[in-house]
N, CA, C and O atoms as CSV, one atom per row, in Angstrom:
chain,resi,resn,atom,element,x,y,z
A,1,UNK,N,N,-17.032,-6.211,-4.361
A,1,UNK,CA,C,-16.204,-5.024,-4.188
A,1,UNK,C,C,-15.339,-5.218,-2.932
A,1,UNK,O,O,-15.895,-5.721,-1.956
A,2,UNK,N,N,-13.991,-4.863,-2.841
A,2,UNK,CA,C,-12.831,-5.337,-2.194
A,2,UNK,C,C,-13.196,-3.883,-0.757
A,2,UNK,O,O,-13.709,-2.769,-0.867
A,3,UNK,N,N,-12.788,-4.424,0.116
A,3,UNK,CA,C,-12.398,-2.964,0.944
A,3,UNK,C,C,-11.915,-1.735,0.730
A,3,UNK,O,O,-12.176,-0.604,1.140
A,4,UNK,N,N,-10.999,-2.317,-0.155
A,4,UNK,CA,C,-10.134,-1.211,-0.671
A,4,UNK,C,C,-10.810,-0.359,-1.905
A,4,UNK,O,O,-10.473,0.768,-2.268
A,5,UNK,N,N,-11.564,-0.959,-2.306
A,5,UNK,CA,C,-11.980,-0.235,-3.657
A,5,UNK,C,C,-13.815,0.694,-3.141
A,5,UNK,O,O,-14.511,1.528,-3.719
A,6,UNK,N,N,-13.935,-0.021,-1.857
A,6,UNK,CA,C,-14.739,0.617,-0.910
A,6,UNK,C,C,-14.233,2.039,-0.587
A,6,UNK,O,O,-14.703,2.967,-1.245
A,7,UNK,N,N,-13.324,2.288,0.360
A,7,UNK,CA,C,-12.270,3.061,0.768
A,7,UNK,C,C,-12.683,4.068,-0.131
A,7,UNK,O,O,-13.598,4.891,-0.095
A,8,UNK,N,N,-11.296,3.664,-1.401
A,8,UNK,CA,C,-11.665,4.531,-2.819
A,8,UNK,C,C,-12.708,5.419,-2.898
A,8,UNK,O,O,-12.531,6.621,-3.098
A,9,UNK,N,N,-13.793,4.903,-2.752
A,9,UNK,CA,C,-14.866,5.313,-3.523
A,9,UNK,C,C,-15.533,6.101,-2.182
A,9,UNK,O,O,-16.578,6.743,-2.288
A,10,UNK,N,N,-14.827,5.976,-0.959
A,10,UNK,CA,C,-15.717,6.842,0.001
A,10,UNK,C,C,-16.438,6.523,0.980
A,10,UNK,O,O,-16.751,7.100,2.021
A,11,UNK,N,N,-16.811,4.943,0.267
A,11,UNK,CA,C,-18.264,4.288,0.992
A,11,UNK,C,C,-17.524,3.606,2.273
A,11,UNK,O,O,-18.212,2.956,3.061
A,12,UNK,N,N,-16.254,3.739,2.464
A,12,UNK,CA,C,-15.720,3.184,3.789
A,12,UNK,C,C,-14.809,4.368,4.275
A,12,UNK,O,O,-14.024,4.847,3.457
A,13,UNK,N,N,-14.856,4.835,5.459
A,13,UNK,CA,C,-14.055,6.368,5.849
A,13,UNK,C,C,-12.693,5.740,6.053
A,13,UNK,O,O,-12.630,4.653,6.629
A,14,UNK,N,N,-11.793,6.238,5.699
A,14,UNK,CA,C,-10.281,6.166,6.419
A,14,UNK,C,C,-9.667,7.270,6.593
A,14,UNK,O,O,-9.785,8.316,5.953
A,15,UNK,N,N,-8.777,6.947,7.772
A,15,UNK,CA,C,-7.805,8.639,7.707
A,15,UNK,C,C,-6.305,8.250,6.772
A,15,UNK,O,O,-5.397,7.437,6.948
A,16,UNK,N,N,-6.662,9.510,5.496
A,16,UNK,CA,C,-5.164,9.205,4.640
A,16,UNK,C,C,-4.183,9.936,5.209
A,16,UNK,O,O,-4.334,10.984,5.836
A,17,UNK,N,N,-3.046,9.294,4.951
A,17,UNK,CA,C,-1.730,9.953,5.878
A,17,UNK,C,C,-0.804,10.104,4.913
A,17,UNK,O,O,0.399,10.194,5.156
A,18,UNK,N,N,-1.565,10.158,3.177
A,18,UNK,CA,C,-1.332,10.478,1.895
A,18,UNK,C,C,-2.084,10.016,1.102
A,18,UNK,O,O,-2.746,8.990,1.257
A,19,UNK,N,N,-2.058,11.037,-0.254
A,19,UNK,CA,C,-3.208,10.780,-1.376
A,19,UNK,C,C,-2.303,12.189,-2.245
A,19,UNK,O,O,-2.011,13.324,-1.868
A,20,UNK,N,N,-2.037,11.335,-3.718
A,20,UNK,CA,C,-1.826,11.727,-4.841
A,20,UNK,C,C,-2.840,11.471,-5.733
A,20,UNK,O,O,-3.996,11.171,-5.431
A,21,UNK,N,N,-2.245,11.632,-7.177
A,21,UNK,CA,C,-3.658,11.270,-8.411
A,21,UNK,C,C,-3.147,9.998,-8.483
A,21,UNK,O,O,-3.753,9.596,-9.476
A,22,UNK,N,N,-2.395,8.999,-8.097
A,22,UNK,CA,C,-1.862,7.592,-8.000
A,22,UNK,C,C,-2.045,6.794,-7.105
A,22,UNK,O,O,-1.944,5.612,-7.434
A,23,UNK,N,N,-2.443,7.166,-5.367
A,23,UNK,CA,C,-2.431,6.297,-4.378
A,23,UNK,C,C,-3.342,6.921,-3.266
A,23,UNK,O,O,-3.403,8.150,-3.242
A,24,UNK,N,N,-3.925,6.338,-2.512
A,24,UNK,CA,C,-4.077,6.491,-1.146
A,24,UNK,C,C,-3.257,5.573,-0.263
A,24,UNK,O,O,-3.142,4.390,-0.582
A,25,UNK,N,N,-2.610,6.110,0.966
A,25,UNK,CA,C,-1.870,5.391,1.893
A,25,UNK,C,C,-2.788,6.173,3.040
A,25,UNK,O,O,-3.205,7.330,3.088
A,26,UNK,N,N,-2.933,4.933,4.030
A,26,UNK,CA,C,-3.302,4.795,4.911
A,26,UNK,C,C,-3.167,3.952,5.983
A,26,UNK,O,O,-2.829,2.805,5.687
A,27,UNK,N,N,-3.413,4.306,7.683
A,27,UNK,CA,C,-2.753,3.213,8.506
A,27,UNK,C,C,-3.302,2.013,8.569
A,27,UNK,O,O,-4.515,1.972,8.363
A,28,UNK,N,N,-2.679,0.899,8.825
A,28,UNK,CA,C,-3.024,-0.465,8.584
A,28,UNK,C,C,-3.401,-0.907,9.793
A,28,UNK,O,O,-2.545,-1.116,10.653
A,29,UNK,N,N,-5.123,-1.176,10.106
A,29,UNK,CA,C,-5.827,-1.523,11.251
A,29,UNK,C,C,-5.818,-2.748,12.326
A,29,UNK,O,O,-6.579,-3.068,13.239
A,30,UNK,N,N,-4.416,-3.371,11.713
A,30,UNK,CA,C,-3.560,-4.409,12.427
A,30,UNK,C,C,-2.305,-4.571,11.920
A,30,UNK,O,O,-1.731,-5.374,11.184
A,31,UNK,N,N,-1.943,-3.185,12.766
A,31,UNK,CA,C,-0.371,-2.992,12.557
A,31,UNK,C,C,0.690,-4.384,12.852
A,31,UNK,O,O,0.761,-5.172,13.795
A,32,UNK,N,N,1.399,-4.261,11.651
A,32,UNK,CA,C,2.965,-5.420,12.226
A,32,UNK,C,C,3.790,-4.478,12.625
A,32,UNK,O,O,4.656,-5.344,12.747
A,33,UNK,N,N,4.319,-3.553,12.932
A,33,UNK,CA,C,5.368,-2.603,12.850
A,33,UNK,C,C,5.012,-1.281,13.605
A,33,UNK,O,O,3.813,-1.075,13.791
A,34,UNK,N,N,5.826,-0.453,14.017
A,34,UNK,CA,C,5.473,0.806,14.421
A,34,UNK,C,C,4.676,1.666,13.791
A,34,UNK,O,O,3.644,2.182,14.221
A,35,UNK,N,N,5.131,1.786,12.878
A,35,UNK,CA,C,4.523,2.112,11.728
A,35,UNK,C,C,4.024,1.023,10.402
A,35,UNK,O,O,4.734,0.231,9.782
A,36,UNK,N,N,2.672,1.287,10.248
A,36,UNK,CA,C,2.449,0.250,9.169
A,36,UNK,C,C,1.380,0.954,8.533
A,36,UNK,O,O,0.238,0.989,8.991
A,37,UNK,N,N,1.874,1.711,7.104
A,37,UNK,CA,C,0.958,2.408,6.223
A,37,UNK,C,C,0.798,1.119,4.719
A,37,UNK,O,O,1.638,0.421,4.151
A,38,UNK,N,N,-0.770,1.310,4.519
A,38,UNK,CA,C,-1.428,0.384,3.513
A,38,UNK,C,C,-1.168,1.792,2.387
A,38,UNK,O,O,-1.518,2.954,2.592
A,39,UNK,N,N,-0.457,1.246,1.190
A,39,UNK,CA,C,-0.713,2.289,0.153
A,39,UNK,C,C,-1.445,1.560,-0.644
A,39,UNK,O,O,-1.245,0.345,-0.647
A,40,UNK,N,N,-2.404,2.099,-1.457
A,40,UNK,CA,C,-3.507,1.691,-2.469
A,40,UNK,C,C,-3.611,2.289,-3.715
A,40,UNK,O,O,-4.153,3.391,-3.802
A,41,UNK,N,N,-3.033,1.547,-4.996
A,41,UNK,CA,C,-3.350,2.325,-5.969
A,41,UNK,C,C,-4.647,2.525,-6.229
A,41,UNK,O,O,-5.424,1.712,-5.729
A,42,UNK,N,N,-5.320,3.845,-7.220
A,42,UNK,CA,C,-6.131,4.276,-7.670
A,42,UNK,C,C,-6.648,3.384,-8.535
A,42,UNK,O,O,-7.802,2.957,-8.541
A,43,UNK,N,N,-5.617,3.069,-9.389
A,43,UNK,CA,C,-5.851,2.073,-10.674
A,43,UNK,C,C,-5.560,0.585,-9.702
A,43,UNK,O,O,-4.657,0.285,-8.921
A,44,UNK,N,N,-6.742,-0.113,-10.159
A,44,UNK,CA,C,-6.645,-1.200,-9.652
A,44,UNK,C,C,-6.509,-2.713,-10.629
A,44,UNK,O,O,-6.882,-3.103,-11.735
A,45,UNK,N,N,-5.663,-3.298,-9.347
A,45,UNK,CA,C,-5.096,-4.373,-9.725
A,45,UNK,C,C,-5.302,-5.700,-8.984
A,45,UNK,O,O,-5.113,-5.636,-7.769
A,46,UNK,N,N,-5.673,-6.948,-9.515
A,46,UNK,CA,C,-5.877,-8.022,-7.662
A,46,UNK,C,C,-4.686,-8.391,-7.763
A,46,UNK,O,O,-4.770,-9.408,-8.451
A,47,UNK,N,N,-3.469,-8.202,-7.488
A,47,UNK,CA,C,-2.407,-8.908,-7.253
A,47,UNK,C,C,-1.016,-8.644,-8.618
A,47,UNK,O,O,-1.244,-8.411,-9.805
A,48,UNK,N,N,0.561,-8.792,-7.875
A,48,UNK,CA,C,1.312,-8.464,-8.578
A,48,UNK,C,C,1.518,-9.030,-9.991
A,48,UNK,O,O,2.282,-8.413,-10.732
A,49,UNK,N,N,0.708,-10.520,-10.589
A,49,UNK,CA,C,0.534,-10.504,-12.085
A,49,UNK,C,C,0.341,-9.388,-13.135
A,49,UNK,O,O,0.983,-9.118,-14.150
A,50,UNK,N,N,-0.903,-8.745,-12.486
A,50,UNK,CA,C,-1.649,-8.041,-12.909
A,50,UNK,C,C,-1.377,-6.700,-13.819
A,50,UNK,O,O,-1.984,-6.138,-14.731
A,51,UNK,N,N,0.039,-6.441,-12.989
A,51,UNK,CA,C,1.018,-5.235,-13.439
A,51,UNK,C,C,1.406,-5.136,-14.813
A,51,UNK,O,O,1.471,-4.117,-15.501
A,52,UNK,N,N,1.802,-7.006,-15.310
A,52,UNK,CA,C,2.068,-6.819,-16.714
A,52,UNK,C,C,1.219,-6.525,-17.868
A,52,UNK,O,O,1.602,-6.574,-19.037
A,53,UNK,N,N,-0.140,-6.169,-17.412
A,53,UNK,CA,C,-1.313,-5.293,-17.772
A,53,UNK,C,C,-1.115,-3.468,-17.884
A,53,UNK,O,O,-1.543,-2.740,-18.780
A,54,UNK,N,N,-0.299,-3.064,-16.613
A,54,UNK,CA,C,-0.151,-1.825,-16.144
A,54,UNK,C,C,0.953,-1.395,-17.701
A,54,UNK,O,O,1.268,-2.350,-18.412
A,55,UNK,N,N,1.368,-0.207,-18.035
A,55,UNK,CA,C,1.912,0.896,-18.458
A,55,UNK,C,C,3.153,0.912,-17.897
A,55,UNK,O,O,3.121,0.946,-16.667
A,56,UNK,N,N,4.541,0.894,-18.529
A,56,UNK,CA,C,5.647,1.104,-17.377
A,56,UNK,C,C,5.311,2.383,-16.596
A,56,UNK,O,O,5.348,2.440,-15.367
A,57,UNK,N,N,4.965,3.450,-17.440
A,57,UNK,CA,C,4.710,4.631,-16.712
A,57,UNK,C,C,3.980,4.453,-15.322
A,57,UNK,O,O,4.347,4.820,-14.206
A,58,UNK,N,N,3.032,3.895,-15.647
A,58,UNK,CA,C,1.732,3.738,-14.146
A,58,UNK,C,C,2.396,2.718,-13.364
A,58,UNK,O,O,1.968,2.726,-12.210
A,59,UNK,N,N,3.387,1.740,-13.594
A,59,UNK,CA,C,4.012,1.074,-12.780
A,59,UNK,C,C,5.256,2.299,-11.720
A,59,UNK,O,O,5.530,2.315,-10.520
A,60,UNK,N,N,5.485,2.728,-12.300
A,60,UNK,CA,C,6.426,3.999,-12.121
A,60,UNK,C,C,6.194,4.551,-11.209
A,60,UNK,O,O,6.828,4.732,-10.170
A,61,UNK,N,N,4.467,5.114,-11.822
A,61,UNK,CA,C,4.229,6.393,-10.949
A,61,UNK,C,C,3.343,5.867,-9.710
A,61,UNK,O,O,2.881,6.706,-8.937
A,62,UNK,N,N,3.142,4.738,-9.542
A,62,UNK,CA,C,2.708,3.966,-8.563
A,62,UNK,C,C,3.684,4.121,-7.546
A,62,UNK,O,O,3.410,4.810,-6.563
A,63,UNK,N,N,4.953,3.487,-7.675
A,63,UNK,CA,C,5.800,3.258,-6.918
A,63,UNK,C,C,6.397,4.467,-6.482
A,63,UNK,O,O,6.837,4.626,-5.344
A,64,UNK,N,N,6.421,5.649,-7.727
A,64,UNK,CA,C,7.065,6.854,-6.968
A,64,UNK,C,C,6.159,7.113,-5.911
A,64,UNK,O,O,6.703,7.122,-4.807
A,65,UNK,N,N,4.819,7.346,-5.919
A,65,UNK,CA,C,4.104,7.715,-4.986
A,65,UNK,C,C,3.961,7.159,-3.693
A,65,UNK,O,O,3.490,7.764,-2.729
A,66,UNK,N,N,4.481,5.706,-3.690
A,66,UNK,CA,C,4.927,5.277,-2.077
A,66,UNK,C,C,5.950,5.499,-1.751
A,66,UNK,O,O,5.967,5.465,-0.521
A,67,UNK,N,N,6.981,5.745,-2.184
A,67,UNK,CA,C,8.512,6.823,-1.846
A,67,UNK,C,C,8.441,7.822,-1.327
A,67,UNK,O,O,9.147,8.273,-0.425
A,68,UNK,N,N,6.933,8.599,-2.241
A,68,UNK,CA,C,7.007,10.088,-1.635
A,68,UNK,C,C,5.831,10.291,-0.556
A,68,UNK,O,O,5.620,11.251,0.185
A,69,UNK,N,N,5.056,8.943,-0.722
A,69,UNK,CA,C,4.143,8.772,1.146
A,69,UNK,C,C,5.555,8.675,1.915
A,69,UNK,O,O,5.749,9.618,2.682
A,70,UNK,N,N,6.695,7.596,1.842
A,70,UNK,CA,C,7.416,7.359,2.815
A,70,UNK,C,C,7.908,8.715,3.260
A,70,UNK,O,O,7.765,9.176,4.392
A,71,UNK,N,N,8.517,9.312,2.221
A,71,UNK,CA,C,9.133,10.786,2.178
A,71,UNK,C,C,8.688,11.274,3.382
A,71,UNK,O,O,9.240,11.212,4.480
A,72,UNK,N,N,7.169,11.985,2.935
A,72,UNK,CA,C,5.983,12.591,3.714
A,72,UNK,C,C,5.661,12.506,5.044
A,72,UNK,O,O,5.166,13.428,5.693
A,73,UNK,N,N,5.960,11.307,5.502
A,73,UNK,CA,C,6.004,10.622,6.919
A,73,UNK,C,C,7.216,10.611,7.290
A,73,UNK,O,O,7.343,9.827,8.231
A,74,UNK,N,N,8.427,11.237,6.930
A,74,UNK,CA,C,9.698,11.323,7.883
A,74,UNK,C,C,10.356,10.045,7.598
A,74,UNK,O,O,11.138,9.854,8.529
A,75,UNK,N,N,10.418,9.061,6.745
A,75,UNK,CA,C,10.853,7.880,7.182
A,75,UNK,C,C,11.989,7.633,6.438
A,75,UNK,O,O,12.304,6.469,6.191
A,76,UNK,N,N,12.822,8.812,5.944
A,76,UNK,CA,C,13.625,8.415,4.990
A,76,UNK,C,C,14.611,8.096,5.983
A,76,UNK,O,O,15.257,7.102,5.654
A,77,UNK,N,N,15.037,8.718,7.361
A,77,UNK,CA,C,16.308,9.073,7.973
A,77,UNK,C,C,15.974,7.624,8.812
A,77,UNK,O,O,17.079,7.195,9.144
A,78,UNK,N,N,15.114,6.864,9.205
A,78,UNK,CA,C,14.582,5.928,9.805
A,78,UNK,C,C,14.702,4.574,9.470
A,78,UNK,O,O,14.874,3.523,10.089
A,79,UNK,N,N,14.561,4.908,8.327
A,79,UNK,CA,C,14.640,3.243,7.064
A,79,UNK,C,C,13.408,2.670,7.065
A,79,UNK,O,O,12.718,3.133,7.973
A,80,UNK,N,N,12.764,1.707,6.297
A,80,UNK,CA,C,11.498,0.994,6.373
A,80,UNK,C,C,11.620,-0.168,5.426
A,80,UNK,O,O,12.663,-0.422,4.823
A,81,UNK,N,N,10.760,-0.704,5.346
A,81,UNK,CA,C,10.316,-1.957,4.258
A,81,UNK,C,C,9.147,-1.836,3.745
A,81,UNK,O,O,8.082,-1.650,4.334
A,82,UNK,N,N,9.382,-1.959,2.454
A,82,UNK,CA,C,7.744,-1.958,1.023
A,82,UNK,C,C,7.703,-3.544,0.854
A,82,UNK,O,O,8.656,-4.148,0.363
A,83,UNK,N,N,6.871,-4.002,1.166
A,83,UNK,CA,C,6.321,-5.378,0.734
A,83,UNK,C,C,5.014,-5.872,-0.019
A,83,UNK,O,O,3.924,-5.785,0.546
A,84,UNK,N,N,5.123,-6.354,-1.211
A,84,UNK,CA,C,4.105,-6.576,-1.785
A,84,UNK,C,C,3.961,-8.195,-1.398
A,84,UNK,O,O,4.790,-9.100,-1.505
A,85,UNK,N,N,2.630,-8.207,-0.922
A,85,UNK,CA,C,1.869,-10.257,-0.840
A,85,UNK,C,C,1.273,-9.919,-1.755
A,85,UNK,O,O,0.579,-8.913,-1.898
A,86,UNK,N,N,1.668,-11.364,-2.983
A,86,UNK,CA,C,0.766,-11.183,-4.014
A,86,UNK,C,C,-0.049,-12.956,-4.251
A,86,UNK,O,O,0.606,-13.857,-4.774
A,87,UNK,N,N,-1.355,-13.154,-3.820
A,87,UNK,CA,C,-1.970,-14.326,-3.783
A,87,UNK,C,C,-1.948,-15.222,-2.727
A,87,UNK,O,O,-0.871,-15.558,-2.237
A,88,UNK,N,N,-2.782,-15.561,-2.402
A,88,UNK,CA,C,-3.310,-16.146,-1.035
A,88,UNK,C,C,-2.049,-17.349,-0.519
A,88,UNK,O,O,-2.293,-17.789,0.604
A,89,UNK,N,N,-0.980,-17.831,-1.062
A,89,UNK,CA,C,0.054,-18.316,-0.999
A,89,UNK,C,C,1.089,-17.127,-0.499
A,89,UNK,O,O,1.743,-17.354,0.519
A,90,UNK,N,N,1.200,-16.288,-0.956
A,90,UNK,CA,C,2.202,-15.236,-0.691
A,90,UNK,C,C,1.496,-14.416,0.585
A,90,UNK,O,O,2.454,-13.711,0.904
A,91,UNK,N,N,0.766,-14.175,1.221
A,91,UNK,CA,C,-0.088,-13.623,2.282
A,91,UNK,C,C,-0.632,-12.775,2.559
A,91,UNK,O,O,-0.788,-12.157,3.613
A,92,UNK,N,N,-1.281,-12.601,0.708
A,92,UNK,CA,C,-2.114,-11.463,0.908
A,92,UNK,C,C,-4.178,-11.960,0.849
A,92,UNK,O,O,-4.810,-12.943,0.462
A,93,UNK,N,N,-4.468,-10.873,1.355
A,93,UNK,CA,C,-5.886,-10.830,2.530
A,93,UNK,C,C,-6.850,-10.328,1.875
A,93,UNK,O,O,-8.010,-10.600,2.186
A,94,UNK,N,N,-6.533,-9.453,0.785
A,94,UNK,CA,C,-7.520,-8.559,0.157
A,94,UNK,C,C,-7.175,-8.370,-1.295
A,94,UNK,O,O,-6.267,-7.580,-1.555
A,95,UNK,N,N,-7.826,-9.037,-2.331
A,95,UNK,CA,C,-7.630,-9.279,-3.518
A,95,UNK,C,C,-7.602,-7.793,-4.389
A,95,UNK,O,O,-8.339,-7.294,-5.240
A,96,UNK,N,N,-6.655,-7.476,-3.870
A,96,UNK,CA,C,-6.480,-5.846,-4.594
A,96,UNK,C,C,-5.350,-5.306,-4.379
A,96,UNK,O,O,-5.114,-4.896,-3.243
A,97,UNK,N,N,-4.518,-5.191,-5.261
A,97,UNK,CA,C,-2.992,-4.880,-5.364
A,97,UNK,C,C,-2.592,-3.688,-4.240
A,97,UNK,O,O,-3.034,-2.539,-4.236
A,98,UNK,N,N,-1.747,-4.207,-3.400
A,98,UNK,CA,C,-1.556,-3.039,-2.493
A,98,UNK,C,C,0.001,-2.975,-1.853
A,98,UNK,O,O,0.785,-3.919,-1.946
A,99,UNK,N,N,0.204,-2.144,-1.419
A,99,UNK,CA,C,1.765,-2.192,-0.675
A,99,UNK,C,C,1.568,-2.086,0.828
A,99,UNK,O,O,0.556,-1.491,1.198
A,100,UNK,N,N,2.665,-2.741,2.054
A,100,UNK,CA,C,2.753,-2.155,2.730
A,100,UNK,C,C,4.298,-1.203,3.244
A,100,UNK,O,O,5.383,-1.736,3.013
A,101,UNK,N,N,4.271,-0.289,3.693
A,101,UNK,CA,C,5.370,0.168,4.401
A,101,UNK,C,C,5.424,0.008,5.545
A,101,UNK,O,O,4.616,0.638,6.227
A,102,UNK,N,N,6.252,-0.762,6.118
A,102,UNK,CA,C,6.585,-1.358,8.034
A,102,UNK,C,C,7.592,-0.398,8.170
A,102,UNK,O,O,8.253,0.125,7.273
A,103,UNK,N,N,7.635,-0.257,9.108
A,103,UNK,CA,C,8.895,1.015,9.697
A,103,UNK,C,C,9.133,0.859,11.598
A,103,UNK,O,O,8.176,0.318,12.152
A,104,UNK,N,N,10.007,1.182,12.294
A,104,UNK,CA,C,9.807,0.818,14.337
A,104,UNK,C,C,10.485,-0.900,13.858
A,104,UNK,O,O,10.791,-1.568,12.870
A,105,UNK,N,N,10.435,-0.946,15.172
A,105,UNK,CA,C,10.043,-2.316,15.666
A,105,UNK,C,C,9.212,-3.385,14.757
A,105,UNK,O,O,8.009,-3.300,14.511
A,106,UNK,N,N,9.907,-4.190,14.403
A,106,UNK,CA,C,8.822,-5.053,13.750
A,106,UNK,C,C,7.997,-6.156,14.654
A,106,UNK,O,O,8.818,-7.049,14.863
A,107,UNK,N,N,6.968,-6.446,15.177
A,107,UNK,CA,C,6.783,-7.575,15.542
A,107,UNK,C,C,7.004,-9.274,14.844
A,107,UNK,O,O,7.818,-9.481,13.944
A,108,UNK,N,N,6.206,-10.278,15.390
A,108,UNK,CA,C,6.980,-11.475,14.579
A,108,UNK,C,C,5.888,-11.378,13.550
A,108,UNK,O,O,4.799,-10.815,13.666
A,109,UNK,N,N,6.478,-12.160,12.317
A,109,UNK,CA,C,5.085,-12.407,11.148
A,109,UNK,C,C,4.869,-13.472,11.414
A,109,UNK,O,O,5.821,-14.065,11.921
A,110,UNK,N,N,3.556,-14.275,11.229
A,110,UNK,CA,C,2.980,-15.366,11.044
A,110,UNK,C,C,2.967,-16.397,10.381
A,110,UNK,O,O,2.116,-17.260,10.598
């Protein structure tokens, strides 16, 4: 069981800084950015393959729901970046489909 699907389920506390019937977003515990919210779909996925499994709809309503975390957090007038790492080549850490939103200052990536 992934962190994230920990989270989910409760058995790991986080503070959400949004939650629909589609996502939890939450802050990312080694921020790159001023802001750096982890959004997590409900419906889970390990990585962006995985999607062509997903529903256009649930692809949809996935993505609306990190628009309207960004919304939620003020960040429309600000600007930001959604980045999906999909597979340990692309630089993702936690085998469970996730987004981030960076927003501030970016520091350097690795």
């Amino acid at each position: 069981m992934t962190i994230f699907e920990r989270i989910l389920s409760g058995e790991i506390p986080a503070t959400k800084v949004y939650e629909d019937e589609n996502v939890i977003a939450i802050n990312d515990i080694n921020p790159q950015a001023a802001m750096h919210i982890l959004v997590i779909p409900k419906q889970k996925a390990k990585w962006l393959p995985d999607l062509a499994t997903w529903s256009d709809e649930d692809i949809g309503r996935c993505f609306k729901s990190a628009a309207l975390a960004a919304k939620q957090l003020g960040l429309e007038a600000l600007g930001y970046r959604v980045i999906i790492n999909s597979g340990e080549g692309g630089g993702q850490t936690v085998d469970y489909l996730h987004m981030h939103i960076l927003a501030g200052n970016l520091k350097e990536f690795g």
